[in-house]
N, CA, C and O atoms as CSV, one atom per row, in Angstrom:
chain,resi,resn,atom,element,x,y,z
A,1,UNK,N,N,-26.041,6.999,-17.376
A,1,UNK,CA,C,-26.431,6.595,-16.043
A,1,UNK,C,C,-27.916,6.263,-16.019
A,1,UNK,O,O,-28.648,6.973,-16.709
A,2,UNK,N,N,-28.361,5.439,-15.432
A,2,UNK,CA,C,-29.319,4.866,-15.097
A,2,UNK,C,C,-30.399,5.647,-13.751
A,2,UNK,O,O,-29.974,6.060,-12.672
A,3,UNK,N,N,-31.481,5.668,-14.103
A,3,UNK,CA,C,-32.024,6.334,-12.776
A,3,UNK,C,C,-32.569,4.803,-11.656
A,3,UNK,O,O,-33.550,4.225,-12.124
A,4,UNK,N,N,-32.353,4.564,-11.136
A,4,UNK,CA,C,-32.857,3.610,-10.131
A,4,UNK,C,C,-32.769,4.360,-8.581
A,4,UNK,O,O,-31.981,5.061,-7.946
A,5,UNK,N,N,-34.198,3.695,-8.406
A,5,UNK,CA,C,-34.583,4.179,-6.740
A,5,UNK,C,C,-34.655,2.646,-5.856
A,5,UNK,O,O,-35.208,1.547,-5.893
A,6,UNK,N,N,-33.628,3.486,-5.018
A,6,UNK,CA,C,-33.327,2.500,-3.779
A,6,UNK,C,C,-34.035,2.837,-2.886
A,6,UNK,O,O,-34.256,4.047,-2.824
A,7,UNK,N,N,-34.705,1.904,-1.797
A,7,UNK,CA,C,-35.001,2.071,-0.631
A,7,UNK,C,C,-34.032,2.374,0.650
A,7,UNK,O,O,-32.975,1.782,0.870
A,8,UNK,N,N,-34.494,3.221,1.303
A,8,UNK,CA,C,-34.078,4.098,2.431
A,8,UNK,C,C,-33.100,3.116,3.220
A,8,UNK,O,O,-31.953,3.536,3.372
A,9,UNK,N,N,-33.301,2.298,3.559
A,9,UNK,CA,C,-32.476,1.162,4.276
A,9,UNK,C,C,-31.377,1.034,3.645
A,9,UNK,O,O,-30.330,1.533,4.057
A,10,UNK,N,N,-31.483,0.249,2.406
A,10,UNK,CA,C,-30.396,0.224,1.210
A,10,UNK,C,C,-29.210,1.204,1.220
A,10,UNK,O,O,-27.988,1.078,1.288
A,11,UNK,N,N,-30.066,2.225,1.126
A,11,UNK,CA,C,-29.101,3.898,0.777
A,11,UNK,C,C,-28.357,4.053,1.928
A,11,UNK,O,O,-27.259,4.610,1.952
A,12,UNK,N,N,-29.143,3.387,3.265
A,12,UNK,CA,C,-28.462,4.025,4.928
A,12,UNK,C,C,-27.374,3.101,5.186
A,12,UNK,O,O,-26.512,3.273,6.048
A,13,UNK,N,N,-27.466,1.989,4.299
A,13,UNK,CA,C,-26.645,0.816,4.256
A,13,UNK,C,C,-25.463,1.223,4.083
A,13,UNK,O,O,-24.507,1.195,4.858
A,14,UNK,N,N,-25.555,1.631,2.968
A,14,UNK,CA,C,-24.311,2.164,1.835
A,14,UNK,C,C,-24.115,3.175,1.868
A,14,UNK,O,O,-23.755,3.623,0.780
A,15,UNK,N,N,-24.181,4.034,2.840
A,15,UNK,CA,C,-23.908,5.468,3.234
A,15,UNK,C,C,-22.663,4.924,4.685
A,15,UNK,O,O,-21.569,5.393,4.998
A,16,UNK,N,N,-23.415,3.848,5.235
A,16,UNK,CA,C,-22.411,3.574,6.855
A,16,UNK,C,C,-21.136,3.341,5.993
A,16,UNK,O,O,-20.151,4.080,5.969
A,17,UNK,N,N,-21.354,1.955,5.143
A,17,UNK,CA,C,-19.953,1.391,4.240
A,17,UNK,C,C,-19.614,2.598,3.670
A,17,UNK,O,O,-18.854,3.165,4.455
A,18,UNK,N,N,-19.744,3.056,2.999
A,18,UNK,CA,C,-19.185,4.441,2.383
A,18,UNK,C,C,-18.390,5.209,3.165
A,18,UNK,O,O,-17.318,5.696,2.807
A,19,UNK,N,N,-19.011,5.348,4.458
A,19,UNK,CA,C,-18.674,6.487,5.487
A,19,UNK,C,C,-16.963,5.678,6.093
A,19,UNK,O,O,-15.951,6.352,6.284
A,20,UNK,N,N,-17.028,4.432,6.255
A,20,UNK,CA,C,-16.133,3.787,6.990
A,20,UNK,C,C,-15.515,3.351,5.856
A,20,UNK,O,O,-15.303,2.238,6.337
A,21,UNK,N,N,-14.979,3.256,4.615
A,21,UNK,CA,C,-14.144,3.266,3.524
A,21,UNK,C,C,-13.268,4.968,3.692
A,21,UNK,O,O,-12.070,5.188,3.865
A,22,UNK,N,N,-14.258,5.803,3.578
A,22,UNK,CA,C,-13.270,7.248,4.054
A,22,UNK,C,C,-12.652,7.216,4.850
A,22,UNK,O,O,-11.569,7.779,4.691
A,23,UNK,N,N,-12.896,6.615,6.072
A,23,UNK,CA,C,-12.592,6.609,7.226
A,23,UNK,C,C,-11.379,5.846,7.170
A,23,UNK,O,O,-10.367,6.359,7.647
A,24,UNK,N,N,-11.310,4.509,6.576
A,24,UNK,CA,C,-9.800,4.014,6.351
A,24,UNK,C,C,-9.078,4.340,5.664
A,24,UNK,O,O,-7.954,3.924,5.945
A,25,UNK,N,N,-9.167,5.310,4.269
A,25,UNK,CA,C,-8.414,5.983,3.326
A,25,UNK,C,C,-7.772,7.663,4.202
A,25,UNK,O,O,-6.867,8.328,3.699
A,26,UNK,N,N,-8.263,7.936,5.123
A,26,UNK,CA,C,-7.983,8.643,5.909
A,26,UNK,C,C,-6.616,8.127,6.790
A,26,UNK,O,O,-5.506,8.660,6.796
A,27,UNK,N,N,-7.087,6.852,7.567
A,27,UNK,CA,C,-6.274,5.950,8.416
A,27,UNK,C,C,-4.746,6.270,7.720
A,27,UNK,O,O,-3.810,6.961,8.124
A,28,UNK,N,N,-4.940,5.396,6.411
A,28,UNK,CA,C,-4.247,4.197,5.490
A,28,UNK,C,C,-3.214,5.669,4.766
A,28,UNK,O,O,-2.027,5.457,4.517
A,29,UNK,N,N,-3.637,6.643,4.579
A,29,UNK,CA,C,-2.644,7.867,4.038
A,29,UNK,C,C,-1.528,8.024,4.568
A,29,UNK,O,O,-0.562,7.602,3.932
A,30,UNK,N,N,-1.295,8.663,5.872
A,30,UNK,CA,C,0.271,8.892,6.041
A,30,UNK,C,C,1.234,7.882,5.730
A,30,UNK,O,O,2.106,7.956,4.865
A,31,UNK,N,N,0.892,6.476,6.879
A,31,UNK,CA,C,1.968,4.944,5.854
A,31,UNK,C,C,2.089,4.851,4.619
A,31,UNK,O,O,3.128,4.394,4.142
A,32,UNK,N,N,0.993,5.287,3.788
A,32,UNK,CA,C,0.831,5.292,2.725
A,32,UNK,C,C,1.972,5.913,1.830
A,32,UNK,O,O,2.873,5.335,1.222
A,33,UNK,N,N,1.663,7.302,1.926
A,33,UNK,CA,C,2.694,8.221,1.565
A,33,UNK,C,C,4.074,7.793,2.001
A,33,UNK,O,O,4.998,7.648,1.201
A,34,UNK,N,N,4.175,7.596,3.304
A,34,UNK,CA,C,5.694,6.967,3.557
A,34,UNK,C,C,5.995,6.385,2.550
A,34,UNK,O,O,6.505,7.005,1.617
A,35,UNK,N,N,5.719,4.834,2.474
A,35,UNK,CA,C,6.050,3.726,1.713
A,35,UNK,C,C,6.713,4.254,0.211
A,35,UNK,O,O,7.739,3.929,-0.387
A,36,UNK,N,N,5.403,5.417,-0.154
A,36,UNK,CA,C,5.836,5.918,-1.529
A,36,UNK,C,C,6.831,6.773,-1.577
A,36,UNK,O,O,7.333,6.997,-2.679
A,37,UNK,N,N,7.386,7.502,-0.293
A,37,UNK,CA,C,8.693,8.070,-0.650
A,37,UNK,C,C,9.921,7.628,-0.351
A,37,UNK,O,O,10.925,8.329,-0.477
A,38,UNK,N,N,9.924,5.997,0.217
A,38,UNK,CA,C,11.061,5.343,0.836
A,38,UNK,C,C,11.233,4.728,-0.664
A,38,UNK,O,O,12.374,4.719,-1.125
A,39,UNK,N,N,10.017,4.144,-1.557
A,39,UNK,CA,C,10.348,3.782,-2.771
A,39,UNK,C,C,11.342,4.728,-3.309
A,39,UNK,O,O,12.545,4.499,-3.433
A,40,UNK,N,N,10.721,5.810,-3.616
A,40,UNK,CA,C,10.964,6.851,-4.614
A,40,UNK,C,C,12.585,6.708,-4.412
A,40,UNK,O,O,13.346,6.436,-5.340
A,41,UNK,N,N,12.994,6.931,-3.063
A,41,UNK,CA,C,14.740,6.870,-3.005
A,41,UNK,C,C,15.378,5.766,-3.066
A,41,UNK,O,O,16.588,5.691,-2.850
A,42,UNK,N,N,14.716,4.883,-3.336
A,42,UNK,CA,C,15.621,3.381,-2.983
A,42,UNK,C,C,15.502,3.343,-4.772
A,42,UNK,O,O,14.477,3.561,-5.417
A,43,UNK,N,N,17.068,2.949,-5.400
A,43,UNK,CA,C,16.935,2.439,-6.432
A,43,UNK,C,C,16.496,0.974,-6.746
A,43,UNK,O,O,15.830,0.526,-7.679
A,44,UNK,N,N,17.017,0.437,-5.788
A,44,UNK,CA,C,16.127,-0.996,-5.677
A,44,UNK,C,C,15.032,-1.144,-5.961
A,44,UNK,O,O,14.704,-1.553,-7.075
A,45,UNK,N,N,14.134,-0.830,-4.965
A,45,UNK,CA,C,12.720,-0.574,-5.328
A,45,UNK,C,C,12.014,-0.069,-6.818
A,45,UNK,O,O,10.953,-0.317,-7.393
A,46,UNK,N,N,13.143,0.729,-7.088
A,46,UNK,CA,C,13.288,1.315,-8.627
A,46,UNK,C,C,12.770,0.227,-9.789
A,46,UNK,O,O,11.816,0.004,-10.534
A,47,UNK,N,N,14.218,-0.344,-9.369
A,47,UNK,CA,C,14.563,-1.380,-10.371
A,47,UNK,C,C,12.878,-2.278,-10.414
A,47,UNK,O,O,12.102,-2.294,-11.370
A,48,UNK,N,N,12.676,-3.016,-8.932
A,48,UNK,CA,C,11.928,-3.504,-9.365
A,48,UNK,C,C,10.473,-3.313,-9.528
A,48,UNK,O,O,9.661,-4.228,-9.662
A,49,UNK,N,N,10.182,-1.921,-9.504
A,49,UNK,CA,C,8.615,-2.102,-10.142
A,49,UNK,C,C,8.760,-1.561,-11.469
A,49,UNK,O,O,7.815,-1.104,-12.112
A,50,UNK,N,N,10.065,-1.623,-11.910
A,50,UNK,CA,C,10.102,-2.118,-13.618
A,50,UNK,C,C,9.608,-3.398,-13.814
A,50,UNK,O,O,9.218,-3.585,-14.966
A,51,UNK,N,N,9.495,-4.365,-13.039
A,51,UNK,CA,C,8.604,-5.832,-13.649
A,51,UNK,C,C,6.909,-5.372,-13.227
A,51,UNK,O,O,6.338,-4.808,-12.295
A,52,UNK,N,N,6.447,-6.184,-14.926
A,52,UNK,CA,C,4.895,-6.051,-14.615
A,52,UNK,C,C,4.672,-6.238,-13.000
A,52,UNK,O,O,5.500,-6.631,-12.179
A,53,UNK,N,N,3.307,-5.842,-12.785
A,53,UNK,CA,C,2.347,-5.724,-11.770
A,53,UNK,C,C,3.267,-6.154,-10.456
A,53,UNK,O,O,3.123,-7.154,-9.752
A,54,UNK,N,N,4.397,-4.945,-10.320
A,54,UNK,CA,C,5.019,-4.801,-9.074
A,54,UNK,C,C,4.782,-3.280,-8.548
A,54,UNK,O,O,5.334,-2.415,-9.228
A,55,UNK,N,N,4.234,-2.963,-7.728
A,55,UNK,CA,C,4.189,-1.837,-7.342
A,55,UNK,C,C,4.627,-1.215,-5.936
A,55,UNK,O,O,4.973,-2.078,-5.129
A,56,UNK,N,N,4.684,0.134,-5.464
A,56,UNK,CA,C,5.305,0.122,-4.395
A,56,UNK,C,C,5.257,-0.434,-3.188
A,56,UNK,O,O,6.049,-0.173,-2.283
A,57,UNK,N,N,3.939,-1.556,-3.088
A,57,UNK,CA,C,3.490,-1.972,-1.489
A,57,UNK,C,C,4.856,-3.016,-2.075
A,57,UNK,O,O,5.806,-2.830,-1.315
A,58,UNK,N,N,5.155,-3.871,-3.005
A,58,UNK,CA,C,5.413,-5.035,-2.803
A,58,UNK,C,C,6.903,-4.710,-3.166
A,58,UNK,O,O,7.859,-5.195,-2.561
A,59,UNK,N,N,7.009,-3.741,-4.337
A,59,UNK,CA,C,8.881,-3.127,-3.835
A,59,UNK,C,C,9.128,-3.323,-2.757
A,59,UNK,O,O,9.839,-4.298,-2.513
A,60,UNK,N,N,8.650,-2.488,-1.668
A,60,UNK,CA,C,9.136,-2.190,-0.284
A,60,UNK,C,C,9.011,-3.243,0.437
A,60,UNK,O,O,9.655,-3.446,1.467
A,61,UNK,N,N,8.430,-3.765,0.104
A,61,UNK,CA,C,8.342,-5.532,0.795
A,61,UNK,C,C,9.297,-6.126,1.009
A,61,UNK,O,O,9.637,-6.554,2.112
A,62,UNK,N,N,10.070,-6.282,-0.359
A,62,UNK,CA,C,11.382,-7.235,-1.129
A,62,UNK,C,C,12.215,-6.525,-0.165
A,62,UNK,O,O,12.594,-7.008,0.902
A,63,UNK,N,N,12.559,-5.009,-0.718
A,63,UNK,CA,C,13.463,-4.343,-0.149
A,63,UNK,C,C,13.475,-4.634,1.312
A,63,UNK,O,O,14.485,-5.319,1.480
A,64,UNK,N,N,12.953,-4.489,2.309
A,64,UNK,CA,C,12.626,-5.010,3.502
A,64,UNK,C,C,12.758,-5.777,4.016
A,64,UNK,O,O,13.218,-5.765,5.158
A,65,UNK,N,N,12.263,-7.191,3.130
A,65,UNK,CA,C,12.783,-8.499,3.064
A,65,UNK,C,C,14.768,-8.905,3.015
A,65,UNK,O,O,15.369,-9.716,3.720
A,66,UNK,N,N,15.339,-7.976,1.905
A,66,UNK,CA,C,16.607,-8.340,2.020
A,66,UNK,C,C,17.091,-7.854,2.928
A,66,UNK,O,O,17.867,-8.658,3.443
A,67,UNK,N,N,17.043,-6.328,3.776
A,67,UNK,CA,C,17.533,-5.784,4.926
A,67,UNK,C,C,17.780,-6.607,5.714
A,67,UNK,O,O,18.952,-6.827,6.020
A,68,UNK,N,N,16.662,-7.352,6.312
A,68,UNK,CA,C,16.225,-8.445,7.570
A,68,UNK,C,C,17.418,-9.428,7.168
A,68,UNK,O,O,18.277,-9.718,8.000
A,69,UNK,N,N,17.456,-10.101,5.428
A,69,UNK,CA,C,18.370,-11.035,5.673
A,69,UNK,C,C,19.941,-10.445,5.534
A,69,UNK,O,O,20.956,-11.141,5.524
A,70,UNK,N,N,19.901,-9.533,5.469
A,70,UNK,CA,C,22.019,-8.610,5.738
A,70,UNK,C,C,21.781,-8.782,7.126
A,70,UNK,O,O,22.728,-9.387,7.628
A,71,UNK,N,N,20.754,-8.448,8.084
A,71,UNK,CA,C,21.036,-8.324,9.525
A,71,UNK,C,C,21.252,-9.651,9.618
A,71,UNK,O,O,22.349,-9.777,10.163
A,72,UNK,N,N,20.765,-10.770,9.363
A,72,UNK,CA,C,20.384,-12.336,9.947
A,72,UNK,C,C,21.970,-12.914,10.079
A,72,UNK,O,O,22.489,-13.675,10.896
A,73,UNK,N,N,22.496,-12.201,8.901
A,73,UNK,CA,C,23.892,-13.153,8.299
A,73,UNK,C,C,24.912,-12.448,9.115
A,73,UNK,O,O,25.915,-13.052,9.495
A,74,UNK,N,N,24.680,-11.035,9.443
A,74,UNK,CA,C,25.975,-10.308,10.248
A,74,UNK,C,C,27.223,-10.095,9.744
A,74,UNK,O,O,27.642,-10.719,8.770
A,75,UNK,N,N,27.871,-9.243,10.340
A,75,UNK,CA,C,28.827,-9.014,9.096
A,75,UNK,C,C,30.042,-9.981,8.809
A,75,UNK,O,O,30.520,-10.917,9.450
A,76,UNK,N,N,30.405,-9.312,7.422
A,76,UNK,CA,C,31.349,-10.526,7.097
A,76,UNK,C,C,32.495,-10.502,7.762
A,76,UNK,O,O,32.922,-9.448,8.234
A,77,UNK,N,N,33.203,-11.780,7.895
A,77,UNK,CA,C,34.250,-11.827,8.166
A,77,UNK,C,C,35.209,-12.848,6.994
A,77,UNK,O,O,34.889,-13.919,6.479
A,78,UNK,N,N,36.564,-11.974,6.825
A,78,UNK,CA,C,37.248,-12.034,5.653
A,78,UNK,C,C,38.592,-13.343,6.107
A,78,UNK,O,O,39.433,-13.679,5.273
């Protein structure tokens, strides 16, 4: 690590941003956690953040996505 001195302004700068990054990781937790345990049970979701750089925001997306289209189509008729 490097020693560098910032000026007071600078530091008060990046203390507000700092302060209001906690402040949304605070927010952003409970949905958060949701999302990750609606994954966890859906094998779907499973399946797909077996493909590279899929993870649970965008599992639950898809998954979400097909729900909407089973409602759109309504049920079948034989």
């Amino acid at each position: 690590m490097q020693k560098v001195s910032l000026c007071p302004a600078i530091i008060g700068e990046l203390q507000v941003m700092h302060d209001h990054y906690c402040y949304l990781n605070e927010k952003i937790a409970p949905p958060d956690a949701k999302i990750i345990k609606q994954v966890k049970e859906s094998s779907r979701c499973q399946l797909l953040k077996t493909v590279p750089a899929i993870g649970d925001m965008t599992a639950s997306q898809q998954n979400a996505l097909s729900c909407t289209q089973k409602i759109k189509k309504g049920p079948l008729i034989d």
